[in-house]
N, C-alpha and C positions, 0 to 999 in steps of 0.2 A: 564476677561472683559477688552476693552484696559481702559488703565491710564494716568492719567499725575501727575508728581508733579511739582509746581509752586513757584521758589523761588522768595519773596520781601527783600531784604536786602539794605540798609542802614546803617548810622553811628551810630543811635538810635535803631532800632528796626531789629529783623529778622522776618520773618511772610512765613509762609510754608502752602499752600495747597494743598490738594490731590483730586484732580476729578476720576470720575467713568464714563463710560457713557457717560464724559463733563456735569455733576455731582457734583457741590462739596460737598465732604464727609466726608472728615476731613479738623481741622485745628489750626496752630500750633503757637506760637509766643514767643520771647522770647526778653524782655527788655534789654538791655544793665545793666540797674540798677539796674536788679530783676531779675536776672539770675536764671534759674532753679538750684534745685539742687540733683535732680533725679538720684542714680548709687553714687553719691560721696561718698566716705570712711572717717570716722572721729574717732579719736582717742580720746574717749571718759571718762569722770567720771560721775557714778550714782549719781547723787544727792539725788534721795530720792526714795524709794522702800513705794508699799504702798497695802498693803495686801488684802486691803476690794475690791479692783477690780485688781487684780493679773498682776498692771503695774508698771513698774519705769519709772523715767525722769533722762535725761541723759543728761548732759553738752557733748554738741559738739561745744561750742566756739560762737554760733548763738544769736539771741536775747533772742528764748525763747527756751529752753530744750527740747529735743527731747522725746516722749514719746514711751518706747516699752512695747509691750503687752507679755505678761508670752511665748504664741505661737508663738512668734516671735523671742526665745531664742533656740540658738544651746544649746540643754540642754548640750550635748558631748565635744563640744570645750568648752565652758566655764569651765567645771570640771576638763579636760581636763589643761588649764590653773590654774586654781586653783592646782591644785596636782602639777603640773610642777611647781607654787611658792614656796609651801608646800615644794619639795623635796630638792629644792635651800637652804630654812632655814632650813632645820633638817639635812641637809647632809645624808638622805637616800640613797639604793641604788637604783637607778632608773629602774635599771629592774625589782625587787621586786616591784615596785610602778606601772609598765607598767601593769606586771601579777594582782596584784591586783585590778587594775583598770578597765582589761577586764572583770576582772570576775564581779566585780557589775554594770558592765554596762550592762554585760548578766542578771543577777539578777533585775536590775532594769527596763529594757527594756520596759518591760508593763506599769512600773508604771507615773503617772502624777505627774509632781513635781509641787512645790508651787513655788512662783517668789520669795519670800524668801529665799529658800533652794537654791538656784542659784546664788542672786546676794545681794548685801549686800552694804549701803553707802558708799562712795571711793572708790568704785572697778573701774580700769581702763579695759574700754574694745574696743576691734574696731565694730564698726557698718556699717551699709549701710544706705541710705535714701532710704527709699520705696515711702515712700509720700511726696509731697512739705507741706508746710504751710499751713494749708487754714483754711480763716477767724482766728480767735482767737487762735486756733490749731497750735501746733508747729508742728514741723517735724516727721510723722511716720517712725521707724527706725528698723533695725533688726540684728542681728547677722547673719545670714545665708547669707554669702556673696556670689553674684554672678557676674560674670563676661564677660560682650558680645563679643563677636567674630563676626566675616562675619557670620561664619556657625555655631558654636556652642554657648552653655552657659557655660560657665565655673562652676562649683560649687566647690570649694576647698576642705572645710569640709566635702560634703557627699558624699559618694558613689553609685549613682545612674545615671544609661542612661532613659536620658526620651527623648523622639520624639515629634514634635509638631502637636499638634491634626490635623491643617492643611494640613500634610499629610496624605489623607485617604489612601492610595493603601498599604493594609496589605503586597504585596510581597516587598515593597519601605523599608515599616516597620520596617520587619523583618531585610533586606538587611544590612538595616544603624543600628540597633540596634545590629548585630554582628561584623558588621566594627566595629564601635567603644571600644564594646567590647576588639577587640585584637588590638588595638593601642592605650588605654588611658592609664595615670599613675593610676598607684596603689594608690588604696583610696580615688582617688578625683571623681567628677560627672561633668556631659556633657547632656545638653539639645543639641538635633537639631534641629535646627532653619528651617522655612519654608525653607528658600533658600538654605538651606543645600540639598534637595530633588534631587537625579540625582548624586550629588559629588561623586568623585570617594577620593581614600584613603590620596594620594600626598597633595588635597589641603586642607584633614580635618587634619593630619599630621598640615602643617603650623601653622595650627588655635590654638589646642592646644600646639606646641613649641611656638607660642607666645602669650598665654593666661597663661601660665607657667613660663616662664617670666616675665609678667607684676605681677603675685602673689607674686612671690619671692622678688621684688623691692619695692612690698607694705606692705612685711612683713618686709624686712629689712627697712623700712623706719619709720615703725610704731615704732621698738625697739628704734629708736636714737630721736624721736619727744616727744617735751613735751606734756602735756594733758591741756585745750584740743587741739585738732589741725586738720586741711585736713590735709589726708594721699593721695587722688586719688580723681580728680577731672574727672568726667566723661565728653564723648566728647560732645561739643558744637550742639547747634541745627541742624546747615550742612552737619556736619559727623555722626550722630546719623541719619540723613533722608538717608543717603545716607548708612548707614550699616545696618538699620531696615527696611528702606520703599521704595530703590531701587534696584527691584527684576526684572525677567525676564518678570512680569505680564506689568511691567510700559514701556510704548514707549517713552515717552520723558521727560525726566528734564530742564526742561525751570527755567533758571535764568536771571534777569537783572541788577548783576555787573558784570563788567570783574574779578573785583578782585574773588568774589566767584565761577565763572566760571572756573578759572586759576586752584581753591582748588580744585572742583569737578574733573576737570581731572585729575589733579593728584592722588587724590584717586581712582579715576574708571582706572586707567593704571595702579595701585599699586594691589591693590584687584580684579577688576572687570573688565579688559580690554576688554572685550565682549560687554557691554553696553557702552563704552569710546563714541563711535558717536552718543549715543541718548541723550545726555547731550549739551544742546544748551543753546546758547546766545540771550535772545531777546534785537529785533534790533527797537520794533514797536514803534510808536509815542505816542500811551497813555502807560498810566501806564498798570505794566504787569497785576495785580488784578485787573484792568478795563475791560482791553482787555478779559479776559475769565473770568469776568462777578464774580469773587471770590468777588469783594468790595461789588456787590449789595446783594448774598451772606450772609455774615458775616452781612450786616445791616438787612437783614428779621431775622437772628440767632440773634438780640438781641432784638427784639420783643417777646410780650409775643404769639398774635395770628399768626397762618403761616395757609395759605388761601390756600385749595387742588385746582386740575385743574378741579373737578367737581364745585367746588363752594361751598362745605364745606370746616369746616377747626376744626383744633387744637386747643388748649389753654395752652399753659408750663405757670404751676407755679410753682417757686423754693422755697422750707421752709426751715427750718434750719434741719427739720426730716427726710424730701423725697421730690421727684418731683409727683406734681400730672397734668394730661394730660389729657384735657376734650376733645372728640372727639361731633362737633354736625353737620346737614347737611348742616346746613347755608342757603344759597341762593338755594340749588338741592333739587330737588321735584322731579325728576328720570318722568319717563313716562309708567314705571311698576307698578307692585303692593307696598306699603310700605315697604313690608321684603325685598325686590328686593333693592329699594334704597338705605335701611337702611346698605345693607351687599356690597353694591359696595361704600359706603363712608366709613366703617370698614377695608374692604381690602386696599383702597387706603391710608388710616390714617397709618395702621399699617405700610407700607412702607417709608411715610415722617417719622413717629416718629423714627423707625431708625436709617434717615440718617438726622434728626435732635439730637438727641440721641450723634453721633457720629461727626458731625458741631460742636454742642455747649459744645462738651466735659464733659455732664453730667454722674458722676455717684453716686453710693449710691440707698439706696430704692426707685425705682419708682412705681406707681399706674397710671390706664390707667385705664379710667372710656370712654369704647367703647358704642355705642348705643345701646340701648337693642334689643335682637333679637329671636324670637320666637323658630325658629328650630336649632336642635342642632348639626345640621350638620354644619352649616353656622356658628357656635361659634364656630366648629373646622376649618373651612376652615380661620375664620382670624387668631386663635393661629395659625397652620400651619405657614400661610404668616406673622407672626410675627416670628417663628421659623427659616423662611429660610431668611429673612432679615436679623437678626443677623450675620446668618454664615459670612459674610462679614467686621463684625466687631470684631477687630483685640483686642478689651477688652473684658473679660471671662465676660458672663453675665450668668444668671439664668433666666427661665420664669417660672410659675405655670401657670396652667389651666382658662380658666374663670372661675372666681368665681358664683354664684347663681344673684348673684350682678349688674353682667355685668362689674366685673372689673380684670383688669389683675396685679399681681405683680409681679416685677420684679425687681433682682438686677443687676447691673452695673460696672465691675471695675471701680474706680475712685483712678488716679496716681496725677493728675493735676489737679487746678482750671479751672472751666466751664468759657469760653470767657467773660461771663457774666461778672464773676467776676474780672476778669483780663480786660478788657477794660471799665469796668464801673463801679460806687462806689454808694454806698445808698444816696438815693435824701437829702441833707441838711435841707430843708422842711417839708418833711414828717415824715423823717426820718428810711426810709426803709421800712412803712408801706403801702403804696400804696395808702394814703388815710390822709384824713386831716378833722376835724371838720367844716360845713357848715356855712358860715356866721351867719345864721338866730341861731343854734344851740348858737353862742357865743352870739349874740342879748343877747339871753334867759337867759346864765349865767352870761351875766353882770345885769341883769334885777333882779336876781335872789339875786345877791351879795348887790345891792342899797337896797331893800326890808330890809337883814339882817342886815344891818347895819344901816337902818331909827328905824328899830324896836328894836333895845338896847338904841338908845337914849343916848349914850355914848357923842352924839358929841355937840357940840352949833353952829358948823359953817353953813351958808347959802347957801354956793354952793357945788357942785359934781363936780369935773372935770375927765369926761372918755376920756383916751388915748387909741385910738384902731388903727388898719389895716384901710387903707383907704374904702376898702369893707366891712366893716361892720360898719364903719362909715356914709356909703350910707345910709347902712340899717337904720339903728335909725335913720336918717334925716327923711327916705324918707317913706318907708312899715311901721315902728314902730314908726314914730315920733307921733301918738295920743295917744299909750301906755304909750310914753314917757311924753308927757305933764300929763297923767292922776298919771304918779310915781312922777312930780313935785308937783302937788296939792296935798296929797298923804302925801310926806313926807314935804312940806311947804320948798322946796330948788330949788335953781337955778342948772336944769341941763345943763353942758359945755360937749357937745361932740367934739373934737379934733383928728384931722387924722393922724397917723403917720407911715410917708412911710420906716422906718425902724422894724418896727413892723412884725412878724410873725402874719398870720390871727389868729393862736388860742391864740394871745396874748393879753391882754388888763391891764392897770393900772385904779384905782379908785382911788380918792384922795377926802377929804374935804376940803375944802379950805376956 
């Protein structure tokens, strides 16, 4: 389907989108101050190993320690290392130690080990970052280092050719899974990359002479670096869009600097000189994310409701658990029968959720709560149309079946924080709740608080002075001031209501005075 990618770059910010169709369907951004830190290598110490959920945290030099999961340990390299210590202090023979080595890693193969048995407080090891930060959550991190290329994945440590599922053509499959075969090093692994598809031998050659390279530099770099430390900072938003996400699919790269313009070509005449002239400079008078409609975009993605072109619409809400996603028909009443309506605002939902899905850079557990629908053909024909809308989305998801329910679950890769989150911070106010106590509600508990406090009789003073929110200082003037005169006679005291425009509404002081 044709593409574009859209670069905004400035001194502050980089901000990348990807259209479909003219479409926007992803979208990318990257602070100057808060740089991703996605692919980097760090020369890490366990801090602390913790048995009861099979993870350690791991000083990589960051605010907060990186946390890896027991799954997330080359169990081979680390033991691997270990033994290699082992032989340095005991002055073994190291071939004895090799043969030994193989043989219980045959022996052990099936077995599951414990994150104990692995890794141990003050172990120095190298990591990758799998996950950025998000929210409270430090860094997801892994041992099993890998490596991007134009066309392949580098894996160091394992020995495996994988292909990427987006090539379906099993003769393509097979082709590149025996190329590779007979031209990779001994022991290491190679994913092919979609854009790999087609490559002949010469330019996957290149790929790994310098993905072999770049290993060797970050192994001899790790030995002479203290701990903790960057060992490999991976490439910047630019060159990342440009070796992940421009492909033969995309017709133009539309950037508006010269300076980022200048980098693009020289990377597309370096790697990719075939696309070098669909790489453009816009020249237009508005801003480029005006111009193809990216700004208006990114503002419906931070809305909670997104309004379909029948006149129903959506609902994203983000928890801390999962994303739940109300589907209802809104303003469409269809001119069919009810089932009729109900399964053309289903089908058309499952489509935006998608390519909002993939906008707002949501992942982790979602639920998808679709209109209920009678026949059961029509709950497959949205899974279906929820099936082939993903294939476009470039994060591993999962879907199950409708549920009995009418709800659909489903998971999400999630590498990066949801735009959400990254251009926008929990209301001050609220405080992330979405919701705040009603004037009349505080009335009540200040009503509530005079009462208990007439009623101990602790006090001898004559007046009450309540400091509240100007709004609910209305209130008690104005809807409650008879209630109010009836708590003066009542409790036989002067009450003082006083406004204060520093005050949060759920906030109120009592004083006797």
């Amino acid at each position: 389907m044709p593409s574009e990618i859209i670069i905004n770059a400035n001194p502050r910010e980089i901000r990348v989108g990807v259209m479909e169709n003219h479409v926007a369907v992803e979208f990318y951004i990257d602070h100057k101050r808060d740089e991703d830190i996605v692919g980097n290598i760090y020369k890490g110490r366990v801090s602390r190993v913790l048995p009861g959920i099979q993870v350690a945290f791991v000083d990589i030099g960051l605010g907060k320690a990186g946390f890896l999961y027991v799954s997330d340990v080359d169990i081979i390299d680390i033991m691997e290392e270990h033994e290699s210590l082992l032989t340095k202090k005991e002055g073994e023979d190291a071939e004895k130690e090799e043969i030994g080595f193989q043989r219980r890693k045959r022996r052990d193969s099936d077995r599951s080990y414990l994150i104990e048995e692995v890794l141990q407080e003050g172990q120095e090891i190298l990591v990758q970052v799998s996950k950025n930060p998000i929210g409270t959550k430090g860094a997801r991190i892994t041992t099993y280092i890998t490596l991007p290329g134009r066309y392949l994945v580098f894996m160091p440590t394992i020995d495996h050719i994988g292909i990427s599922r987006r090539i379906e053509d099993e003769v393509e499959r097979k082709r590149l899974k025996k190329l590779i075969q007979e031209i990779k090093d001994s022991g290491a692994g190679y994913i092919v990359r979609t854009v790999g598809e087609g490559k002949n031998k010469e330019e996957f050659e290149s790929d790994i002479k310098f993905l072999g390279k770049l290993w060797m530099d970050i192994k001899k770099r790790s030995e002479n670096s203290k701990v903790p430390s960057l060992i490999y900072k991976d490439l910047d938003l630019i060159y990342r869009t440009l070796r992940d996400m421009f492909t033969q699919d995309v017709d133009q790269l539309i950037v508006d600097s010269s300076e980022v313009h200048q980098r693009c070509l020289e990377f597309a005449d370096s790697y990719m000189p075939k696309f070098k002239s669909r790489v453009k400079l816009y020249d237009g008078k508005a801003p480029v994310f005006d111009e193809y409609g990216l700004e208006m975009e990114i503002e419906k993605a931070l809305k909670r409701k997104v309004w379909l072109k029948s006149g129903g619409y959506i609902a994203i809400d983000q928890t801390e658990a999962l994303v739940a996603i109300d589907v209802n028909t809104g303003k469409y009443v269809g001119k069919e029968n009810p089932e009729a309506t109900i399964l053309k605002t289903n089908l058309e939902a499952a489509k935006e959720i998608v390519c909002q899905l993939r906008l707002r850079n949501i992942g982790g557990l979602i639920v998808i709560d679709f209109i209920d629908m009678e026949i059961e053909s029509n709950k497959e024909k949205v899974y279906q149309a929820l099936e082939q809308a993903v294939k476009t989305d470039r994060s591993r998801t999962n879907i199950l079946k409708i549920s009995e329910l009418g709800l659909v679950e489903m998971s999400r890769q999630r590498v990066r924080d949801s735009i959400n989150r990254i251009l926008c911070q929990p209301c001050p106010y609220c405080e992330g709740k979405g919701s705040i106590k009603s004037s009349k509600t505080i009335c009540y508990e200040v009503f509530d608080k005079i009462q208990k406090s007439v009623k101990s009789g602790n006090s001898n003073k004559k007046k009450i002075l309540i400091n509240v929110h100007p709004q609910v200082a209305d209130l008690l003037l104005g809807e409650e001031s008879d209630y109010l005169d009836h708590m003066e006679k009542k409790s036989d005291k002067k009450i003082i209501v006083k406004a204060d425009f520093d005050m949060h509404q759920e906030q109120y002081e009592i004083t006797e005075i």
